[in-house]
C-alpha positions as CSV (number, residue, x, y, z in Angstrom):
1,X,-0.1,110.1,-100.6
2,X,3.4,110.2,-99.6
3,X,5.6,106.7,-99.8
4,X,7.9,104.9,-97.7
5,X,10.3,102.8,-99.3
6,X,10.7,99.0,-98.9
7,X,14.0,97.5,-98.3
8,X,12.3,94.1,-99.2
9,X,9.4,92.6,-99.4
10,X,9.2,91.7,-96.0
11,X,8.2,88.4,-95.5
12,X,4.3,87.9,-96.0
13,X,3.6,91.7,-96.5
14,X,2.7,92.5,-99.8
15,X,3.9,96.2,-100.2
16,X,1.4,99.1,-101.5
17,X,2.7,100.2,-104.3
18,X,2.2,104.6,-103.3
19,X,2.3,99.0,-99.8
20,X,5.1,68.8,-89.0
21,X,5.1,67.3,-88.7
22,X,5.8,65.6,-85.2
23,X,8.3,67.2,-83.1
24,X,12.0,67.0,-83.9
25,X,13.4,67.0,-80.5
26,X,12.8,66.7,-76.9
27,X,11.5,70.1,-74.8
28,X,11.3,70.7,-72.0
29,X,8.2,71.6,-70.0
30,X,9.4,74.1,-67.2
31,X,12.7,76.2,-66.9
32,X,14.6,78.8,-68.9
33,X,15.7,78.3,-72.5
34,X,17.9,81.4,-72.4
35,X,21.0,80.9,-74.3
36,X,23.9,80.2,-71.4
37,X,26.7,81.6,-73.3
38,X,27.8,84.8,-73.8
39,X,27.2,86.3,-78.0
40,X,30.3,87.0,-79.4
41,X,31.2,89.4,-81.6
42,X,29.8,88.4,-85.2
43,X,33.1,88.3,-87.8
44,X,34.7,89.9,-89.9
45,X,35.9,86.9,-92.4
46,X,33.6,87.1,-95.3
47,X,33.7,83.0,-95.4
48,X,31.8,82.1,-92.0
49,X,28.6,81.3,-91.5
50,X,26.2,81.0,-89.0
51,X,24.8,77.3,-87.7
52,X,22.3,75.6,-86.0
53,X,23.2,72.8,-84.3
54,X,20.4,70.6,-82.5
55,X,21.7,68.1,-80.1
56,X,20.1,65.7,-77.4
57,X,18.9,68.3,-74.8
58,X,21.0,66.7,-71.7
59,X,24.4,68.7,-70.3
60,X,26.6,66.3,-70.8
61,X,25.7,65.1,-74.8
62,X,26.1,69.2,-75.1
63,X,29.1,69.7,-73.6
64,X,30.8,67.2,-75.2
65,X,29.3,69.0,-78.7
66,X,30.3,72.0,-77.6
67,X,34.2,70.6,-77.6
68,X,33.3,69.1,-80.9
69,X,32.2,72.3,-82.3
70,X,35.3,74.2,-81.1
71,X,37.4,71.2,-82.7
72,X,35.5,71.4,-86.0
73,X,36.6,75.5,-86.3
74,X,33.1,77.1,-85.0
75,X,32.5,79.1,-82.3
76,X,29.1,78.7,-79.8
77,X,27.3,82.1,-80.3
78,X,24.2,80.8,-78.1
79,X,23.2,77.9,-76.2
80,X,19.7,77.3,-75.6
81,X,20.6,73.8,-73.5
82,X,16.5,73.7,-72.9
83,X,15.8,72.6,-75.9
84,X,19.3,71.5,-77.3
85,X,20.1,74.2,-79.7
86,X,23.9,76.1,-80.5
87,X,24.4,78.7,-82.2
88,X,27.7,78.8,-84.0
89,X,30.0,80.7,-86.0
90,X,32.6,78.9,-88.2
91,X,34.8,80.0,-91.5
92,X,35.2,75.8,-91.7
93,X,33.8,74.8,-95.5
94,X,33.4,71.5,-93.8
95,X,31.6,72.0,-90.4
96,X,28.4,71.2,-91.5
97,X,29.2,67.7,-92.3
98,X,32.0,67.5,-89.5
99,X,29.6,68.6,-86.8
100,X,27.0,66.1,-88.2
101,X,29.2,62.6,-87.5
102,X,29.0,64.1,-84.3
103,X,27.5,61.5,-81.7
104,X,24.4,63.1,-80.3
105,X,24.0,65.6,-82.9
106,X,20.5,65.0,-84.4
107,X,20.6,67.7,-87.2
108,X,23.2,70.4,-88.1
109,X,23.4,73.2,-91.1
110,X,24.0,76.5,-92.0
111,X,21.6,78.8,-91.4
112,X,22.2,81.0,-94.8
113,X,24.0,80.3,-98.0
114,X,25.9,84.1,-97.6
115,X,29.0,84.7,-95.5
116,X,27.8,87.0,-92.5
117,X,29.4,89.8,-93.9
118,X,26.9,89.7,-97.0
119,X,24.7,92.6,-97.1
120,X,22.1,93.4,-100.1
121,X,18.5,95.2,-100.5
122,X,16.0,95.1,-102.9
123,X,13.2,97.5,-103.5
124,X,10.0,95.6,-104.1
125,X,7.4,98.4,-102.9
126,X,6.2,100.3,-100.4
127,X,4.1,101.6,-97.7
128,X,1.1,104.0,-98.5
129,X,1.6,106.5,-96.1
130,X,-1.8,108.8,-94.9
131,X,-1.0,112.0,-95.8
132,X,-2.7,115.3,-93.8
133,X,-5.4,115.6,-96.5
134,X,-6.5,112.8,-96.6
135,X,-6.0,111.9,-92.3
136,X,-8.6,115.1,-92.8
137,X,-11.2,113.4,-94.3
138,X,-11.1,110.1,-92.4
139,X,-11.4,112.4,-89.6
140,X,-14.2,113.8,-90.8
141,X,-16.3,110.6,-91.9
142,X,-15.4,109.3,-87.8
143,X,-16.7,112.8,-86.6
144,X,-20.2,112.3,-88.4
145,X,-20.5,108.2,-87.7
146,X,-19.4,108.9,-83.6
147,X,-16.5,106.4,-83.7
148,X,-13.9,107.1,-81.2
149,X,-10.8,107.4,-83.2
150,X,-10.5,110.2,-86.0
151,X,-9.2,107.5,-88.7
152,X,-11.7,104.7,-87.6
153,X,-13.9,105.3,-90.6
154,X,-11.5,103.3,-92.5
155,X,-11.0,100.7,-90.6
156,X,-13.4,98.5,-92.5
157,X,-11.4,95.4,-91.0
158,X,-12.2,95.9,-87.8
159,X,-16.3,96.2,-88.6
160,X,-15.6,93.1,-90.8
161,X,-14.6,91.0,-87.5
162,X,-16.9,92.6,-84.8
163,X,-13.8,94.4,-83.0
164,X,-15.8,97.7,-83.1
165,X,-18.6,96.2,-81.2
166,X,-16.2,93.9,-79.2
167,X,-13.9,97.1,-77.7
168,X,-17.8,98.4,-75.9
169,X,-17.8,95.3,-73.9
170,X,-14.5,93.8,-73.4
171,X,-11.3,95.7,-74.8
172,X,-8.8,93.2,-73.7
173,X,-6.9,92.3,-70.2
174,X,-3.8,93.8,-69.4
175,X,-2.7,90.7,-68.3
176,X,-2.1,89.6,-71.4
177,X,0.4,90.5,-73.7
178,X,1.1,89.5,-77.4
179,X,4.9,89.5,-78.8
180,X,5.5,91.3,-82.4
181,X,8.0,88.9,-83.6
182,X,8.6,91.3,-86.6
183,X,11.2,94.3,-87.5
184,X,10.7,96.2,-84.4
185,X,8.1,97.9,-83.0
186,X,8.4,102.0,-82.8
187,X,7.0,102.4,-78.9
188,X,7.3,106.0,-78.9
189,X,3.8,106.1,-81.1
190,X,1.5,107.5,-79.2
191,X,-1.1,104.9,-80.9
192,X,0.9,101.9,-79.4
193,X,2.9,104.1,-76.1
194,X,0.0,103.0,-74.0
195,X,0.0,99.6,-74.1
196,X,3.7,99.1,-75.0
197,X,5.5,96.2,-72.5
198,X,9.0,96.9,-72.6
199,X,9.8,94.2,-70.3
200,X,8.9,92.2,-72.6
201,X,10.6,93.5,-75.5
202,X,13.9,92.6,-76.8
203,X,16.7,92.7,-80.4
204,X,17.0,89.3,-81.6
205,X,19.3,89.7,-84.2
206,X,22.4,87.2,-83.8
207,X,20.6,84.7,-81.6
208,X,20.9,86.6,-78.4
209,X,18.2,88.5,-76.8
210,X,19.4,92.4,-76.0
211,X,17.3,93.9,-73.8
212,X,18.5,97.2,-74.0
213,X,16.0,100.0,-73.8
214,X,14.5,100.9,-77.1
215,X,16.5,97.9,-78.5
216,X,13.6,96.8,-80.2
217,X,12.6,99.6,-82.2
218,X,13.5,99.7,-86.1
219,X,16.9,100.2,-87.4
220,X,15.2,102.4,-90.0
221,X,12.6,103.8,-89.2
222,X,11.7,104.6,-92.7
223,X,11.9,101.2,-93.7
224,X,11.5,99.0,-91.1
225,X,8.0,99.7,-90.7
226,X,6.8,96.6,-90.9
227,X,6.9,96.0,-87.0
228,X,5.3,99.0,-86.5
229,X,1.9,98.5,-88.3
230,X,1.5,95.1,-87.2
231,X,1.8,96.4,-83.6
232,X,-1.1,98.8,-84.1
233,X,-3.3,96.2,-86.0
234,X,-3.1,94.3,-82.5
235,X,-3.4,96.6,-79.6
236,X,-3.3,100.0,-80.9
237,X,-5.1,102.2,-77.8
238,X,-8.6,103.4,-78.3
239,X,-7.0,106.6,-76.6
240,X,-8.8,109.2,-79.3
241,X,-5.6,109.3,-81.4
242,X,-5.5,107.7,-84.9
243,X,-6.5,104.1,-85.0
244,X,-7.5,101.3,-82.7
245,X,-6.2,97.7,-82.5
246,X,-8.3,94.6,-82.3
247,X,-7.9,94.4,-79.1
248,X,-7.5,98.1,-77.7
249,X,-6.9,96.7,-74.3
250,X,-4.2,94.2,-74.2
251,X,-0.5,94.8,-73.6
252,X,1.9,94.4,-76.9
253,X,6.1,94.0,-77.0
254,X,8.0,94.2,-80.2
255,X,10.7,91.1,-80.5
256,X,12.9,92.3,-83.5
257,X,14.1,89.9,-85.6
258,X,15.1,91.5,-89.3
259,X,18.7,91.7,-89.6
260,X,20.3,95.2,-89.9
261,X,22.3,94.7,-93.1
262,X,19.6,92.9,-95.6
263,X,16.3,92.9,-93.4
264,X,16.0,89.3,-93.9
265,X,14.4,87.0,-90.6
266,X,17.0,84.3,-90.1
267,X,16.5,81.4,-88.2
268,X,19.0,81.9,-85.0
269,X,17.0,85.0,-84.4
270,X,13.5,83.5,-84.2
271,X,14.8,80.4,-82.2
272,X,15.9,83.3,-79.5
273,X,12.3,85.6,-80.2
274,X,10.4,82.5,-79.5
275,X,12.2,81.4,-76.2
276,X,12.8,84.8,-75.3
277,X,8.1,85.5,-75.2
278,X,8.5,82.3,-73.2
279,X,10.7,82.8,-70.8
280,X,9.1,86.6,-70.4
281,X,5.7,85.6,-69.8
282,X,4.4,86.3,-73.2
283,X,0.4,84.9,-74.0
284,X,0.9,85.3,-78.0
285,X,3.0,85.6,-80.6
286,X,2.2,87.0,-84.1
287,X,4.3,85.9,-87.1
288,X,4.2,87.8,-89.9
289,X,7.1,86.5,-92.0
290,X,9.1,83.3,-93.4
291,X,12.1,82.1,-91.6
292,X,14.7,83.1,-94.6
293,X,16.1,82.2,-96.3
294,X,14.0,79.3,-98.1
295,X,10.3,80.1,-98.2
296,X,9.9,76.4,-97.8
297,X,13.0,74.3,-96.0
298,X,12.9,70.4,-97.1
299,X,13.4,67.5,-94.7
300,X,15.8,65.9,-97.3
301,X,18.5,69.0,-97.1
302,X,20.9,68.7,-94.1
303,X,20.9,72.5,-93.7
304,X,17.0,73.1,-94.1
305,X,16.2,70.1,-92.1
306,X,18.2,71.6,-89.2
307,X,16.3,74.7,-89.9
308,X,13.0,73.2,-89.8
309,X,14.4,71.5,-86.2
310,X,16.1,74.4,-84.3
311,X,12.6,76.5,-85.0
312,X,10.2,74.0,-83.9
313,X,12.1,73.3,-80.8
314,X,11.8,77.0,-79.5
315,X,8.3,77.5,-80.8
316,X,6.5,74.1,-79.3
317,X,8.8,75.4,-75.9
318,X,7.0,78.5,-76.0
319,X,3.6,76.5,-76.5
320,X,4.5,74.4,-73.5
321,X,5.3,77.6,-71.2
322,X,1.7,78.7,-72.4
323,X,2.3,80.4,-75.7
324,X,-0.2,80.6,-78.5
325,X,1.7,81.4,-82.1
326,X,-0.2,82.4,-84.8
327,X,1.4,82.8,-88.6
328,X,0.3,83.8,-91.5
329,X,0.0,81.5,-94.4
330,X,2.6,83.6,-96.8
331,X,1.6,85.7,-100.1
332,X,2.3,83.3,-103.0
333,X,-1.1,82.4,-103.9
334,X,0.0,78.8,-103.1
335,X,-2.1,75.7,-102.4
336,X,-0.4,74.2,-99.5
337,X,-1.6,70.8,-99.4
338,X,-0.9,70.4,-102.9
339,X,1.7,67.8,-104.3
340,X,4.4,70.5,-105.8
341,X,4.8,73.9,-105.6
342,X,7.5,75.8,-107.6
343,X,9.6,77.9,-105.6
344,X,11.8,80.8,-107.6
345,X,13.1,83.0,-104.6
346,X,15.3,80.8,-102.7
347,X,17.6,81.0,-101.1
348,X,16.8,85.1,-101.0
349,X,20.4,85.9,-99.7
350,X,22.1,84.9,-102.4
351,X,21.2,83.8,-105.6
352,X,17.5,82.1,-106.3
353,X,17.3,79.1,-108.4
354,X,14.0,77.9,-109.4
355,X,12.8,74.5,-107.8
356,X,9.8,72.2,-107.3
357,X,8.7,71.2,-103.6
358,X,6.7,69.2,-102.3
359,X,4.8,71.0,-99.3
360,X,4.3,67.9,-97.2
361,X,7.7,67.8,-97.3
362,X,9.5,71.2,-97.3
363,X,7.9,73.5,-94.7
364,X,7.3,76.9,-94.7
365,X,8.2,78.2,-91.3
366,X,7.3,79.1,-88.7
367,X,3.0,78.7,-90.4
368,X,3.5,74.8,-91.0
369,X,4.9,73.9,-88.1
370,X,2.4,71.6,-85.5
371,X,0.3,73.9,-83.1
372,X,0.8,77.1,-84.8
373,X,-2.1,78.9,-86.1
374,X,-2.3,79.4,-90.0
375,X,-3.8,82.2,-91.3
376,X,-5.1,83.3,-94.5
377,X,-6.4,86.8,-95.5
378,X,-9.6,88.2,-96.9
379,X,-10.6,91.0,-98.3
380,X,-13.3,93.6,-97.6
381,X,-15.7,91.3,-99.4
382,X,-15.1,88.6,-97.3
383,X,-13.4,86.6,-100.6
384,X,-9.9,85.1,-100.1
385,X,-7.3,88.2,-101.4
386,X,-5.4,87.4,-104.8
387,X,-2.4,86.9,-103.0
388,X,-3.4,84.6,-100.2
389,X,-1.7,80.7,-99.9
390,X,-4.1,78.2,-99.1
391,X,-4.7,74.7,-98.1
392,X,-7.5,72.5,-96.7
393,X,-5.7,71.1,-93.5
394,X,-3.0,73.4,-93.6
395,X,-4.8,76.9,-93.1
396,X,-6.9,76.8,-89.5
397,X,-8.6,80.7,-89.7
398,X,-8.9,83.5,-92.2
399,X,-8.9,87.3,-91.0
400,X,-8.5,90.6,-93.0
401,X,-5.1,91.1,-94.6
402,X,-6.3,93.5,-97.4
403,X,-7.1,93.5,-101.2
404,X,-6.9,96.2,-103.8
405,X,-8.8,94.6,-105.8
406,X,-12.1,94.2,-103.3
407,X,-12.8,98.1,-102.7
408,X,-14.2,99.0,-99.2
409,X,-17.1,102.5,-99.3
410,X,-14.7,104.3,-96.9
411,X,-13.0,107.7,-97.3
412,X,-10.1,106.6,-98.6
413,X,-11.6,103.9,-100.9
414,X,-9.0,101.7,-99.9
415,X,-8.6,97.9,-99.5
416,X,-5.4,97.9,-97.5
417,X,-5.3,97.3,-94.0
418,X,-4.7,100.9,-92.3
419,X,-2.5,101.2,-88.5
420,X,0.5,102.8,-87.0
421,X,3.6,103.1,-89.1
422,X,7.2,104.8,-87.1
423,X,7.7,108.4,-86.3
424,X,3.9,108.8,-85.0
425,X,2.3,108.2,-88.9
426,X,-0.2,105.8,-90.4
427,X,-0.1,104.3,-93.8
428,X,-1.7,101.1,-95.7
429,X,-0.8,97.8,-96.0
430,X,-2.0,94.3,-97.3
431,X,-0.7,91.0,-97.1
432,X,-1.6,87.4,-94.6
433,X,0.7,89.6,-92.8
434,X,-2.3,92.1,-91.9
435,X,-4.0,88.9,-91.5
436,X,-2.2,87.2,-88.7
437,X,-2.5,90.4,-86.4
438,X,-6.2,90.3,-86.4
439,X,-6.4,86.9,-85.4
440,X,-3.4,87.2,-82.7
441,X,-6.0,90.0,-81.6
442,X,-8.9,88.1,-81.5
443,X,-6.6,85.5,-79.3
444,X,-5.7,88.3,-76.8
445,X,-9.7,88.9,-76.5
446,X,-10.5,85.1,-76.1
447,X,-7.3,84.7,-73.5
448,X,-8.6,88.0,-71.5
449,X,-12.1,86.1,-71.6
450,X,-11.0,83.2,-70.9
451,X,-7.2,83.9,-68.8
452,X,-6.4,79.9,-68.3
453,X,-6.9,78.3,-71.3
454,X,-3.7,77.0,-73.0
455,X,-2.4,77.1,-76.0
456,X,-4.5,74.3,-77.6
457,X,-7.7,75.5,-75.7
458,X,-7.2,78.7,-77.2
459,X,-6.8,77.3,-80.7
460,X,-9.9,75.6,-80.4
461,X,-11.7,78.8,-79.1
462,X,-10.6,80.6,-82.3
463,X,-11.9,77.6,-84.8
464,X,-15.2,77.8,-82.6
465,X,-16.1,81.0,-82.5
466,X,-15.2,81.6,-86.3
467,X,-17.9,82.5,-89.0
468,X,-17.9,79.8,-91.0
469,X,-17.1,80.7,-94.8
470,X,-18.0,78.8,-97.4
471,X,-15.8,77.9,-100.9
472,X,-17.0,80.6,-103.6
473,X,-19.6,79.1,-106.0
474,X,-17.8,80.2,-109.0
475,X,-14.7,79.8,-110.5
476,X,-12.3,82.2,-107.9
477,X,-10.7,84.7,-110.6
478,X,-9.0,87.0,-107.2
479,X,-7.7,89.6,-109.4
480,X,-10.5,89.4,-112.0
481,X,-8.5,88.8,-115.4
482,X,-10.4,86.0,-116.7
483,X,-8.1,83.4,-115.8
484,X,-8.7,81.1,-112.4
485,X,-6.4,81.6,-109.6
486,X,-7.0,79.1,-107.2
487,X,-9.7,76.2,-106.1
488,X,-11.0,75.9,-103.2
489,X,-11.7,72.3,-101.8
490,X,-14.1,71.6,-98.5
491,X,-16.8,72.4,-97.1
492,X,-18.4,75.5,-95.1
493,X,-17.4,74.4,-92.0
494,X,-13.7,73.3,-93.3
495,X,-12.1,74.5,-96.9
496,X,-8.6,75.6,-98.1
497,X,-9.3,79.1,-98.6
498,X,-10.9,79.9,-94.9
499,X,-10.2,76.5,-92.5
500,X,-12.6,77.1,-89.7
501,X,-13.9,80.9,-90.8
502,X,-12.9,84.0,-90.4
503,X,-12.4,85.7,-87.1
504,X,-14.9,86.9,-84.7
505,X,-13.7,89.5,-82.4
506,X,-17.5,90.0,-80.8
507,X,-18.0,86.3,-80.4
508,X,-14.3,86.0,-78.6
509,X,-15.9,88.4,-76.0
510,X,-19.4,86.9,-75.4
């Protein structure tokens, strides 16, 4: 098989190797969040940051923080007035605390802990891609088992959840569209061309929403992937070509995100994504990443509380204009309603020091914010995969994400999650970032089925028609070394590992 490589691990993908609490502000229930000032050129001075700053949302308390922020040495990049968030520039050492004795400031703080100039990669894996040999026997297996699409027959995830079954009767609406929040999405695939919603597309990066054509396709193709296979995991066409999607029939935009010079998803660009699918009309959002760069951002720091604030504001907006977002519940093998959790990557743009957290207290976002869907990932034997975080109360569904070491009886013998990768391939991938696609898919099914239910209706709709999973009887060993990985606390109906179940496409369309 050939290989792609990684420019990081991106987010909650774990790469083959061949890949809160209550709201923190006041939104708005109708109108525009679009920023109302113009991006400005991102500079040169290797000592300026980037800021959020989250104000009262009235026009005059941000006006007059606006002339604060230009007296304190920053310069507004964005203002999303809606819901009370700038986004500034400054090379001022001080701003953060300047800005912060501001009246009508409620939170304030850097948004990295490297100048913007700061670029850096590191190659932690990579995508499995399908070579012709192998695309040859896939083909092959779907030939003699009459599925549609020549690489179906390894598409074990989609029998696990019904979707197979679930495309015969209802394949999705095109009505309703669901938002890649990811990398970028290659539209020219002729997997994903079909049912590809530029309108709705957009480049994030900066805090601004370009809506250039094609603006939202990867920087690098070769490595940027990311975007790309989480598209087709969603609403790849059942068109005879490659794969199918979850839900073959629904409309998908790509919202890129990763920043250009370290691929890293910081936090001014998913305030914009998540206002941006708002103000565009956009039914659901998948979230396949942490908001960088802390994997979990604690109340109790200035600059990570402000984090925590600016992103929850632009998500619950989107939820009010009728968004669903659905995360996934990240790749550390965590227990997220535990009462510490050592982190040892952040901050992941400069230099990680190693720190206990407490996760009812430091958040990872955007999974563990309130009303987004947590998701955890299984793998082809329906167990929780090795590399799955966890938590009873925290995680709401599971879905498949992959698992080398649960091996599915399909050509490839392969417990990866395969879909669209750029420049019209296919490859493998497992992570809760395979997860979260299924389940945004099985949302697109249940809002085509059910076109006015809201956010929280929808929510419900995916606990209900879940198959209940129960905690495993014996000690969970994930990847089978004889030590214990993880334990699961709940019942069937409810546990850490699974919350409500895992997903069921064919339900969703009954």
């Amino acid at each position: 098989m050939a290989h792609l490589p990684s420019r990081r691990r991106l987010a909650l993908a774990v790469p083959v190797v061949l890949s809160l609490t209550a709201s923190l502000g006041f939104l708005p229930t109708a109108a525009s969040a679009a920023p109302v000032t113009a991006p400005v050129t991102q500079a040169d001075d290797a000592a300026t940051l980037a800021y959020v700053v989250n104000t009262k949302a009235d026009h005059g308390t941000i006006r007059k923080v606006k002339k604060a922020v230009a007296q304190a040495g920053g310069t507004v990049v964005a203002a999303y007035d809606r819901i009370g968030v700038l986004v500034v520039h400054s090379a001022n050492p001080d701003f953060g605390a300047t800005i912060r004795a501001v009246r009508g400031v409620q939170s304030a703080g850097a948004t990295r802990t490297a100048p913007l100039s700061a670029a850096g990669t590191t190659d932690e894996g990579a995508a499995q891609v399908l070579s012709k040999a192998e695309a040859a026997k896939i083909e092959k297996a779907s030939d003699a088992a009459g599925q549609s699409e020549p690489l179906e027959a390894d598409q074990w995830d989609l029998r696990a959840i019904g979707a197979d079954k679930a495309a015969t009767i209802n394949p999705g609406s095109k009505k309703v569209t669901v938002a890649v929040i990811d990398t970028g999405v290659d539209d020219t695939h002729p997997d994903l061309a079909p049912n590809f919603s530029a309108s709705q597309s957009a480049n994030c990066v900066g805090g601004v929403a370009d809506t250039t054509p094609g603006a939202w396709r990867p920087y690098n193709p070769t490595e940027d992937y990311h975007g790309t296979h989480v598209a087709g995991e969603i609403a790849a066409a059942r068109n005879g070509i490659g794969v199918s999607g979850v839900a073959p029939g629904v409309k998908v935009a790509g919202i890129k995100v990763s920043d250009p010079k370290d691929g890293l998803f910081y936090p001014e660009n998913v305030v914009c994504a998540f206002v941006f699918a708002a103000d565009h009309g956009v039914e659901i959002t998948n979230n396949s990443y942490y908001v960088d760069p802390w994997l979990y951002n604690c109340m109790d720091d200035p600059d990570q509380r402000a984090i925590v604030d600016a992103v929850n504001r632009a998500q619950l907006y989107a939820q009010r204009k009728g968004t669903l977002n659905v995360a996934s519940a990240g790749n550390s093998n965590h227990d997220l309603d535990s009462d510490a959790l050592e982190d040892a990557s952040s901050p992941d743009d400069s230099t990680p020091v190693t720190r206990t957290v407490d996760p009812h207290e430091c958040f990872d976002v955007p999974t563990q914010l309130p009303g987004v869907v947590t998701v955890s990932a299984t793998g082809v034997k329906g167990a929780k995969s090795y590399y799955s975080s966890y938590g009873l109360g925290v995680v709401d569904v599971a879905a498949p994400g992959g698992d080398k070491y649960q091996i599915p009886d399909t050509p490839s013998a392969n417990g990866r999650i395969l879909s669209t990768l750029p420049n019209n391939a296919y490859g493998f991938l497992q992570g809760t970032s395979m997860a979260s696609p299924h389940v945004a898919g099985v949302a697109a099914l249940l809002k085509s089925t059910h076109p006015h239910a809201s956010p929280a209706q929808l929510q419900a709709l995916l606990k209900l028609q879940a198959d209940a999973t129960s905690c495993p009887t014996e000690p969970y060993d994930g990847d089978g070394n004889g030590v214990v990985d993880a334990t699961c606390v709940g019942g069937k109906r409810l546990n850490g590992f699974y919350g409500f179940g895992v997903v069921n496409a064919l339900r969703a369309v009954k």
